[in-house]
C-alpha positions, 0 to 999 in steps of 0.5 A: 500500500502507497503511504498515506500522509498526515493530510490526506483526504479521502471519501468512501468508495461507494457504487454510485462514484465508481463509474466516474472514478473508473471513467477520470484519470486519478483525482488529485482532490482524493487521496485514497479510498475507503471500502467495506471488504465484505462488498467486493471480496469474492466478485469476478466480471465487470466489479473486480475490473472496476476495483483493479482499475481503481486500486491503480490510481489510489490507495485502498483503506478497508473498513469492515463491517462484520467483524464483531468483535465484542460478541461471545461467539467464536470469531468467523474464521471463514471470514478472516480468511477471505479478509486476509487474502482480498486485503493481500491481493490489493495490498490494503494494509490499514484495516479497521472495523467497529468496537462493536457487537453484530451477531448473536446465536442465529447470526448477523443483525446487521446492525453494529450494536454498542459493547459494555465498556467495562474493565471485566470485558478488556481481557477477553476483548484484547485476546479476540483482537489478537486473534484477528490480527494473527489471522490477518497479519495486520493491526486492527483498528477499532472504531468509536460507534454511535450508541443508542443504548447505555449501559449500567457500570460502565467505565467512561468510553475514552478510558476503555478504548484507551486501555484496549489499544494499550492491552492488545496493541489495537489501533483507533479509528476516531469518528468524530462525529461519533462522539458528538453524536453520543455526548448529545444524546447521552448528556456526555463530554466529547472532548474528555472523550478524545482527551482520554484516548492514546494520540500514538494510537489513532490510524486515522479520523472519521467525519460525517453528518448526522441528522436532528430529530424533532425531540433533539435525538441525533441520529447519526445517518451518514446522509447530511453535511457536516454540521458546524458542531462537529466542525468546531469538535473536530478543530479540538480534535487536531489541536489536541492529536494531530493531523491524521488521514481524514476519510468524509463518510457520506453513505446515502444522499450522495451529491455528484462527485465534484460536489462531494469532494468539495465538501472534503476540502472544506471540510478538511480545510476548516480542521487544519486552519486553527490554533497550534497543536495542544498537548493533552492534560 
């Protein structure tokens, strides 16, 4: 895999911009490119011709969705095995999922379901994760997810995530927009969030736009612009950690995609343009 520098920017590779993509010489508003492995592991024809096409002109992230790695099942074997070989033929080194729970007994509730951030859970959590990371020879990079559902006892979630990485050697995916979402809707403090977390251990940065129901609920939907709320957040965010690779989440409502690489440099623009790096306390 290319290196990927501290400034660059990058959107989600999505079926409705891989024609354009194919079709244009490489963009130099984009960086590189992040995929769900789990939507182009095993396809011949037409789709794998598009993505060696694309491999080609730009560096591939791979963020999965069907690791679940906070459940009490066996990890699925079968799947690491089929993560480890696409990730090796596109020579994808950065691998991220969700620190989050996704099957039970009958399987798949494709939903990325929050994990109780407890200290009895760490052992067992960090030995799942180098189970992975043995399995695909990478690190693992976990991803703070929206929650909806709390639970009683739980250690404040920065400090978990921060112990986690040190215990099994993890690495973060900070979704910022996650944790505005999650401090609005469960009366939490964002920014002790991302205070608490290993700066040496964030891979990269999550952006994205959420959307406000009538009872002041924020869903986190992928599908609006960033608000300036999570702007300004994400300015702490930089001041605090650093720059890192910043991938634009927009899963539906896609715009054309001049439009939405717009939005990135903006967006990224408005992250990097501000007061001078801040060490944590």
């Amino acid at each position: 895999m290319r290196p990927l520098g501290n400034s660059a920017r990058g959107i989600g590779l999505r079926s409705e911009i891989v024609d354009d993509l194919c079709r244009q010489p490489r963009r130099e508003d984009i960086d590189f490119l992040e995929l769900a492995p789990e939507n182009w592991m095993g396809l011949g024809g037409r789709k794998r011709d598009q993505l060696d096409r694309i491999a080609a002109l730009y560096p591939l992230v791979a963020h999965g969705l069907s690791l679940s790695v906070g459940d009490p099942q066996p990890l699925n074997r079968d799947y690491l095995a089929d993560l480890r070989r696409f990730l090796d033929d596109y020579d994808i080194m950065l691998h991220s999922d969700h620190l989050s729970l996704s099957r039970d007994g009958t399987g798949y509730l494709y939903d990325l379901l929050p994990i109780p951030c407890r200290a009895a859970n760490l052992d067992y959590l960090a030995a799942r994760i180098d189970q992975v990371q043995q399995a695909t020879g990478r690190r693992l990079v976990l991803e703070n997810i929206s929650a909806y559902h709390d639970y009683p006892g739980q250690m404040p979630e920065g400090e978990f995530m921060a112990e986690l990485a040190r215990l099994s050697g993890c690495g973060i995916l900070l979704d910022i927009n996650n944790a505005y979402v999650n401090a609005q809707n469960h009366g939490g403090d964002a920014l002790a969030f991302i205070t608490a977390l290993p700066g040496e251990a964030i891979a990269y940065y999550h952006i994205a736009g959420h959307l406000e129901l009538e009872d002041g609920l924020l869903l986190d939907t992928h599908g609006m612009p960033v608000a300036d709320a999570v702007v300004a957040l994400g300015r702490q965010v930089w001041a605090m950690h650093g720059s890192r690779p910043l991938l634009l989440e927009r899963d539906n409502r896609l715009p054309p995609l001049d439009a939405l690489t717009a939005e990135l440099a903006q967006v990224h623009d408005a992250l990097t343009t501000q007061v001078p790096h801040v060490q944590p306390a």
